[in-house]
C-alpha positions as CSV (number, residue, x, y, z in Angstrom):
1,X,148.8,-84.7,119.2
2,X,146.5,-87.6,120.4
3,X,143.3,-88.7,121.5
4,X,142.0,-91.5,123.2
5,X,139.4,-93.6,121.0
6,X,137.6,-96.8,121.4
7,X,139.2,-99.9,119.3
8,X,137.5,-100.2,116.2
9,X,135.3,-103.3,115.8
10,X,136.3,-106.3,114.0
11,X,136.4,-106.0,110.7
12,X,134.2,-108.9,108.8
13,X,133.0,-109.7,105.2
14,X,131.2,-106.9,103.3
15,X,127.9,-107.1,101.6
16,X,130.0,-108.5,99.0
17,X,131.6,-111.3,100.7
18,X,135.1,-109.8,100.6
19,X,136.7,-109.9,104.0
20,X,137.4,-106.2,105.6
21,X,140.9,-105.0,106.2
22,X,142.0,-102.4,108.6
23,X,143.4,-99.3,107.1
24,X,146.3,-99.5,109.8
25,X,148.0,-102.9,108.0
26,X,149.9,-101.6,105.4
27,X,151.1,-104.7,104.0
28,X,150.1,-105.1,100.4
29,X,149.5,-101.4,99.6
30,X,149.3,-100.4,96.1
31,X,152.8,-100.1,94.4
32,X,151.4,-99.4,90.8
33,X,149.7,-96.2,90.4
34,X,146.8,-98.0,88.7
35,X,144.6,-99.6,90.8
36,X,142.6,-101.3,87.9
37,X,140.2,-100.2,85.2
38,X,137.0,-101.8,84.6
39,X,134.5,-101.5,81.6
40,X,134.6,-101.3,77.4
41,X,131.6,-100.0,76.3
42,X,131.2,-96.7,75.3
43,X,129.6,-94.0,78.0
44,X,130.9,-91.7,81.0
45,X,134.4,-92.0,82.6
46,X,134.1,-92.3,86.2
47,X,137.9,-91.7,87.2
48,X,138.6,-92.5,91.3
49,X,141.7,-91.5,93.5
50,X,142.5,-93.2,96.6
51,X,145.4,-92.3,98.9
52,X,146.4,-89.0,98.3
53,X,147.3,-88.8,101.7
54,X,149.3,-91.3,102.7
55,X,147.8,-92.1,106.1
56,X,144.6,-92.7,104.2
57,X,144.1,-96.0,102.7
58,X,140.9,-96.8,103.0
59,X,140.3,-95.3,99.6
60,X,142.4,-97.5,98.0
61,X,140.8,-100.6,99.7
62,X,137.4,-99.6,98.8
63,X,138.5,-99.4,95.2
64,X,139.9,-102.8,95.5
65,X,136.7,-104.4,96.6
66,X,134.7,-102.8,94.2
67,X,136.7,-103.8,90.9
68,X,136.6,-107.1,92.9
69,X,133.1,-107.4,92.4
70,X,132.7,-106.1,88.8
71,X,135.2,-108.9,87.8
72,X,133.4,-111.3,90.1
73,X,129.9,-110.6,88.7
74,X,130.4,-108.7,85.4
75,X,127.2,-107.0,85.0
76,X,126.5,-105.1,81.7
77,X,128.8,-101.9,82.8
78,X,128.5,-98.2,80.2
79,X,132.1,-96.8,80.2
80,X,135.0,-97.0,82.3
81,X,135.6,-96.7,86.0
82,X,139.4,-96.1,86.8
83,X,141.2,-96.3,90.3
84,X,144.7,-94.7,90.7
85,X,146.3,-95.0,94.0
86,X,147.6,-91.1,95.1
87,X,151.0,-90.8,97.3
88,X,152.5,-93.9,96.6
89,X,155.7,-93.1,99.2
90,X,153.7,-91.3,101.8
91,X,151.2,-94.8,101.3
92,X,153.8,-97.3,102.2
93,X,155.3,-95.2,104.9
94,X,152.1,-94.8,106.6
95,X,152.0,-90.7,106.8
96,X,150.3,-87.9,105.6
97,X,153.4,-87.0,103.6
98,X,156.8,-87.2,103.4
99,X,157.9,-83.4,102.5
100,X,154.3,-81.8,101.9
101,X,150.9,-82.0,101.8
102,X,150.2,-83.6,97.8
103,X,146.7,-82.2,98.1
104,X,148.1,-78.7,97.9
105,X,150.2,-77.2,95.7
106,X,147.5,-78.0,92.5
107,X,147.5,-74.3,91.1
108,X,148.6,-73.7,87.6
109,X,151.8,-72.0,89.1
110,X,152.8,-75.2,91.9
111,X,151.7,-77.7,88.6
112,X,153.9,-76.2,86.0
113,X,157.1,-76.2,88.9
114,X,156.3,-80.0,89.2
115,X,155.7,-80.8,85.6
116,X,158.9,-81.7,85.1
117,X,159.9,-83.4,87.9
118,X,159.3,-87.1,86.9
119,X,161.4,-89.1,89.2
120,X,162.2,-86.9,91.4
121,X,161.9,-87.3,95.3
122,X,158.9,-87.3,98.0
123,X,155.8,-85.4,96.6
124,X,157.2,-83.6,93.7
125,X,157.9,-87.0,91.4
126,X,154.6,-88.2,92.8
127,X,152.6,-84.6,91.7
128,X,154.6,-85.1,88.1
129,X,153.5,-88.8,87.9
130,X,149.8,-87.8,88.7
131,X,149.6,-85.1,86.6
132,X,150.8,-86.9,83.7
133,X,147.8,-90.2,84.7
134,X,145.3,-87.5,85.1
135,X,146.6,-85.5,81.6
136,X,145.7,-88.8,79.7
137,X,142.3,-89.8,81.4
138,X,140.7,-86.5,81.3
139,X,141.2,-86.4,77.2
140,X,138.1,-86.4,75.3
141,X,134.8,-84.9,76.1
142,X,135.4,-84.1,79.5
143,X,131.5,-83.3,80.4
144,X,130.8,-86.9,80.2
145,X,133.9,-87.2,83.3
146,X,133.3,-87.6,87.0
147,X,136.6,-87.6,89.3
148,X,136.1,-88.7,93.0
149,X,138.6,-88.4,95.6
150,X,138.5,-90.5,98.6
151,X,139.7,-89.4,102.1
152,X,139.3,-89.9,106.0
153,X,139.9,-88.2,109.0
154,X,141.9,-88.3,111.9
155,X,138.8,-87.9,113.8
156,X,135.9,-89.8,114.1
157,X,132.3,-89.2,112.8
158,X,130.1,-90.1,110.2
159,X,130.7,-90.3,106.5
160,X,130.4,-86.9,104.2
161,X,130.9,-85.4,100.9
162,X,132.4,-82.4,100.0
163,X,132.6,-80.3,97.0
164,X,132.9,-76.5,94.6
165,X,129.2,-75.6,94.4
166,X,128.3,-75.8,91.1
167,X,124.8,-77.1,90.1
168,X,126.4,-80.3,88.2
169,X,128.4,-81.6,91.4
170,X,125.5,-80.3,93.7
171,X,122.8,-83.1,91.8
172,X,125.4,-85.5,91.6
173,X,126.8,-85.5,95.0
174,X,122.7,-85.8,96.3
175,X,122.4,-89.1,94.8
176,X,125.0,-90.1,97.1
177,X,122.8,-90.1,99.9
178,X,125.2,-88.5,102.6
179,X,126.0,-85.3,104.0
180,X,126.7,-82.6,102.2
181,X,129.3,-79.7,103.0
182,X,130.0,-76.6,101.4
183,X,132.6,-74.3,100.7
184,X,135.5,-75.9,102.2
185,X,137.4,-74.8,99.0
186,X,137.3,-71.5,100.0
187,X,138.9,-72.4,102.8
188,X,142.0,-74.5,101.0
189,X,144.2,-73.0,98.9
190,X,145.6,-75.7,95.8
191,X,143.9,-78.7,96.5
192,X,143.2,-81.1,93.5
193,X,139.6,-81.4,92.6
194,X,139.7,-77.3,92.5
195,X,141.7,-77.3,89.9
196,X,139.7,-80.3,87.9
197,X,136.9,-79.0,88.4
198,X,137.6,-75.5,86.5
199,X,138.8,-78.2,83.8
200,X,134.9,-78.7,83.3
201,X,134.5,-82.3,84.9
202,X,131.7,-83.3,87.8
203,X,134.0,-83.6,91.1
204,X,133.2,-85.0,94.3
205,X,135.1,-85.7,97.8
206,X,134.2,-88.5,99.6
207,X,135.0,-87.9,103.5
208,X,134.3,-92.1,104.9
209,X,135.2,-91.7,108.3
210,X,138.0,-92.4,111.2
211,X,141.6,-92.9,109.2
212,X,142.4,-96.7,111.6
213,X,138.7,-97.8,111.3
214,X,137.6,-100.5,109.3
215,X,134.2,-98.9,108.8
216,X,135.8,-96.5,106.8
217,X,136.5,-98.8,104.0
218,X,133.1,-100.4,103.8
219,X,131.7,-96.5,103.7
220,X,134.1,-95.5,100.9
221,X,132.9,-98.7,98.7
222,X,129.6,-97.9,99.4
223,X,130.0,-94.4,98.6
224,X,131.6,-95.5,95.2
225,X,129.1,-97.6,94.3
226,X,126.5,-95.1,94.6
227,X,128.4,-92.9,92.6
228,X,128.5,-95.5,90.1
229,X,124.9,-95.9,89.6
230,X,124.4,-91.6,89.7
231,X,126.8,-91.6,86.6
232,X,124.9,-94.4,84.8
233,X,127.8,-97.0,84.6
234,X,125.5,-99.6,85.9
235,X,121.9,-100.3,86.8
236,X,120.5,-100.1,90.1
237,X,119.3,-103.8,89.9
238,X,122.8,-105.0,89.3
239,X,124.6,-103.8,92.3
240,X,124.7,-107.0,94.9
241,X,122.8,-105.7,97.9
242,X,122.3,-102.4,97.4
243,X,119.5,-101.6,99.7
244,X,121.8,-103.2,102.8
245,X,124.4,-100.3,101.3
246,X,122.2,-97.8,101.3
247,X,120.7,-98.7,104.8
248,X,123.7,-98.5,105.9
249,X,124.7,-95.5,104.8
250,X,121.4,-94.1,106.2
251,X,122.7,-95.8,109.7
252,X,126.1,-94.0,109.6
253,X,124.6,-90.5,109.0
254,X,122.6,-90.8,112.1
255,X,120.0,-88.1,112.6
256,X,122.4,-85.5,111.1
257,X,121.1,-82.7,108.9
258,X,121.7,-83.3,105.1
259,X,123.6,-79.9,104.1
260,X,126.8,-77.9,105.3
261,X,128.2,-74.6,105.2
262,X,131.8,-74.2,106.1
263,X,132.0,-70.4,108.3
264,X,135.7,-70.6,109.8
265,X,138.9,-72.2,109.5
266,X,141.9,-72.5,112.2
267,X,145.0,-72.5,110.4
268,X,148.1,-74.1,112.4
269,X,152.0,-74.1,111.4
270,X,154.5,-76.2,113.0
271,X,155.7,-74.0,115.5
272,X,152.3,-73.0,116.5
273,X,152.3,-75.9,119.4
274,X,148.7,-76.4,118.7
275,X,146.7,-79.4,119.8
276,X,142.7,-80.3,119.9
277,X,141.1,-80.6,122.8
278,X,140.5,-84.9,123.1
279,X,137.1,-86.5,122.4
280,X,135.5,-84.1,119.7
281,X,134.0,-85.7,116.8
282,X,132.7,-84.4,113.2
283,X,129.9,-82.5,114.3
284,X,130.0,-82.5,116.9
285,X,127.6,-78.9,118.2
286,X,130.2,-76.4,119.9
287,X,129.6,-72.8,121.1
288,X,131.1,-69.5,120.6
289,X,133.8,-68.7,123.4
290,X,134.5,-72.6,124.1
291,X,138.1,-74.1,124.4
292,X,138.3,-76.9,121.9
293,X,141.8,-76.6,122.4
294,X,145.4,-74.7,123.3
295,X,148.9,-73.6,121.3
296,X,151.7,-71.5,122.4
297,X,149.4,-68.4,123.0
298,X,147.1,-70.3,125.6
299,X,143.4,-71.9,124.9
300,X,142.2,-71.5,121.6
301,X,138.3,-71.3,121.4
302,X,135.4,-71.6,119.0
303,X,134.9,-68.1,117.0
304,X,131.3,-69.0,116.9
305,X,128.4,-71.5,117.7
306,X,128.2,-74.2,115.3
307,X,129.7,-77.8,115.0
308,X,133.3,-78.4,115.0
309,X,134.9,-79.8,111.8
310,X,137.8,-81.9,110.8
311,X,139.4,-81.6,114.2
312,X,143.2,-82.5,113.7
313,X,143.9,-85.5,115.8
314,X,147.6,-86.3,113.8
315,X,151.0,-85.1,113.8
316,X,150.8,-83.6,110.5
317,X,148.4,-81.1,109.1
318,X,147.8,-77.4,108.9
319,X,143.7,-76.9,110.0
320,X,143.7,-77.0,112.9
321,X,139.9,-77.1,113.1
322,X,136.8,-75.8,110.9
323,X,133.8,-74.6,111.8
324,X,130.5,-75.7,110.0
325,X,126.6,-74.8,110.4
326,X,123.8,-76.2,109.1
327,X,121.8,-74.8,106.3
328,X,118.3,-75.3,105.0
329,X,117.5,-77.4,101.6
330,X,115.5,-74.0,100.7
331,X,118.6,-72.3,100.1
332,X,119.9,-74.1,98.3
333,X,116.9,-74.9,95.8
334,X,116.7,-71.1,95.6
335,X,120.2,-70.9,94.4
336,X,119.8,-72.6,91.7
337,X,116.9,-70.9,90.7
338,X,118.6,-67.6,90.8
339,X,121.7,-69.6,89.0
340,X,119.6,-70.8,86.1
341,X,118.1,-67.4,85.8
342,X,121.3,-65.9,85.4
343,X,120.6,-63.0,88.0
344,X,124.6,-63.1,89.2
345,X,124.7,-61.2,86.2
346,X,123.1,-58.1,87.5
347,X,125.7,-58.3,90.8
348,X,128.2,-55.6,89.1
349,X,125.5,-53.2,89.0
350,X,125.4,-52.6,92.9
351,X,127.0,-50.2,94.4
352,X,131.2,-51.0,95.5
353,X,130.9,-53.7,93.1
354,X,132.9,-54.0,90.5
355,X,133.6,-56.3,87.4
356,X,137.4,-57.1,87.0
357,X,139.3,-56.1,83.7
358,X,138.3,-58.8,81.0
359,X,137.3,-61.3,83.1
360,X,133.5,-61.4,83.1
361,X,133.6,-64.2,85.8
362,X,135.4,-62.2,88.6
363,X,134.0,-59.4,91.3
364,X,135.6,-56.9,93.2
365,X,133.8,-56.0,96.2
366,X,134.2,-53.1,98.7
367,X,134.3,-55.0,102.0
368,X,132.6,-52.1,103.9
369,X,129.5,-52.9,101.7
370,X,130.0,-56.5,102.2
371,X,129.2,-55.9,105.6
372,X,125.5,-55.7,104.6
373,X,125.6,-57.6,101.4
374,X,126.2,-60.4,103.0
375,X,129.2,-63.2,101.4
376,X,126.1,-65.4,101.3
377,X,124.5,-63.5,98.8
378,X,127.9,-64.2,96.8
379,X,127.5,-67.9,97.2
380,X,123.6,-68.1,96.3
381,X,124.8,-66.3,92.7
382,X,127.7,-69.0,92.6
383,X,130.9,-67.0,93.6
384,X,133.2,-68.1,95.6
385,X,135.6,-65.8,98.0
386,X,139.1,-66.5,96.4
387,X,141.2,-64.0,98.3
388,X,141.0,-60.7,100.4
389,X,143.5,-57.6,99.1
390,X,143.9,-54.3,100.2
391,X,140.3,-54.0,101.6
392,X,138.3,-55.8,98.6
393,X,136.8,-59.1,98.8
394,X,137.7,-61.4,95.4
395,X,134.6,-63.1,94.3
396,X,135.0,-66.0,91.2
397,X,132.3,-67.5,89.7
398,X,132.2,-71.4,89.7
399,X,133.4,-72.5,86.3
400,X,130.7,-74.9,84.8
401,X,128.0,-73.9,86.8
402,X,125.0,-75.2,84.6
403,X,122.9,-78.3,85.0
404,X,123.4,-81.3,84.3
405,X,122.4,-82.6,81.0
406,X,120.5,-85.8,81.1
């Protein structure tokens, strides 16, 4: 699978000073699972991974430059920020994975079949090594944690964040300043910040762009500092340049709306011959009935009008394609109100609903009355769809879902 793309500029210094590196050189790639640390005085633990996908670097470069600069300039710094580099193998081979996709396979059940595999082969022995580097940071009060994960795409577009929609990574992720999209985990079964985030921390994916292009980097340090500042590691008025970073930021997102909702996604094995359609981008507006592009079946084509998401432009992968549409801030300030009022709680009482056997947080829901009780309704209350069985849609509640305390 390939598309033709225009060559990425030529990367220069940052706001910073530090000179950019294209993602494609891997010379020099992390070798040590810990990036660096920075930080001794008491306050939040901002924990940040980088590479967890081994054709994605620019995560770990970003992290680079930024504990760069706090040793540089050593402003006055609350807590800890921590950088761990993800598939260390899949890193220095320059691919996705080696055996299989490390940003699955994060359940309870895939975790305790890795546990003890330390040393072992490909994903496995780098799962057990995470696992047990995750164990250790998230000890303590775990309210006062923040775990970003830092990714790009084979396709090009502008910087985005994604995330579970719970009010605490909803107000966290808006001080970011970038797009936001929702619901992908619904989409993505076992990926790692699911399974952290029902631990109780704040998470947040950080989407920075084109895989090969420099920009990508300076996106992801940006994105990071940001971050840094919305956790209240460091003062605005100590981050070097921070209104060029945030202009910047501003100047990636283009005249793109703020929030996203995730509707569909096109799932692809390897004997599925599927392959996008060149020339889409993040985005990018699509319509219902329109080949975007063709497996062993014949043209595949958009399920609905809406803007085509995450189209896979790489060898490796099993989305094919999502599709996203825009959604009005109103909703989602109204979600919260009915969150903070607690009105989810009233769900069970409507007709083919029904509360699962001692567990308060799950609902089973007749899909013929979800046909007019819409799965939005689900989402405004903070449910998520976890799986469909037998005729019944599985709705969770969010763990955590409160506000942030300030």
């Amino acid at each position: 699978m390939s598309r033709a793309v225009s060559a990425p500029a030529t990367p220069g210094p940052d706001e910073h000073g530090h000179q950019s590196e294209r993602p494609g050189n891997r010379s020099g790639l992390e070798s040590d699972r810990i990036i660096g640390r920075y930080g001794t005085l008491p306050g939040p633990h901002l924990i940040c991974l980088g590479g967890l996908h081994g054709n994605e670097p620019a995560g770990v470069l970003a992290l680079r430059r930024v504990l760069a600069t706090l040793n540089d300039t050593k402003p006055t710094f609350h807590g800890q920020i921590v950088a761990i580099a993800g598939n260390l193998r899949a890193l220095k081979a320059g691919r996705r994975f080696l055996q299989r996709d490390l940003n699955r396979g994060w359940s309870p059940r895939g975790m305790r079949r890795v546990e003890k595999s330390l040393g072992a082969p490909a994903e496995d022995g780098e799962q057990a090594e995470l696992i047990a580097v995750l164990r250790k940071e998230l000890e303590g009060d775990r309210s006062q944690v923040r775990v970003i994960d830092l990714h790009t795409a084979s396709a090009e577009g502008p910087p985005f964040l994604t995330f579970a929609d719970t009010i605490r990574n909803r107000e966290f992720a808006r001080r970011i300043g970038l797009p936001l999209v929702l619901g992908i985990e619904e989409q993505i079964d076992g990926a790692l910040l699911e399974v952290i985030t029902a631990a109780g921390p704040i998470t947040l994916g950080i989407e920075a762009g084109q895989h090969d292009d420099p920009a990508s980097v300076d996106h992801h340090e940006r994105a990071v500092w940001m971050a840094l500042i919305a956790a209240g590691h460091i003062a605005a008025a100590d981050v070097p340049d921070l209104d060029s970073m945030r202009d910047a930021l501003s100047a990636a997102r283009r005249d793109l709306p703020m929030i996203f909702e995730v509707r569909y996604r096109k799932p692809v094995g390897e004997n599925d011959g599927f392959s996008m359609r060149p020339g889409y981008r993040n985005f990018q507006r699509i319509s219902a009935g329109e080949e975007v592009g063709r497996d062993r079946h014949g043209p595949v084509t958009a399920p609905e009008d809406g803007r085509i998401f995450l189209p896979l432009y790489q060898e490796q992968g099993d989305d094919g394609f999502f599709v996203v549409r825009d959604v009005h801030p109103v909703w989602l300030h109204l979600s919260a109100v009915l969150r903070r009022l607690r009105i989810s709680s009233l769900a069970r009482w409507l007709p083919g609903i029904h509360a699962a056997r001692r567990r308060a947080d799950v609902l089973i829901v007749d899909r013929r009355i979800a046909r007019w009780l819409a799965v939005d309704v689900f989402h405004l209350l903070g449910y998520r769809k976890s799986h469909v069985s037998r005729g019944w849609y599985v709705f969770r509640r969010r763990s955590h879902d409160r506000k942030v305390q300030s």
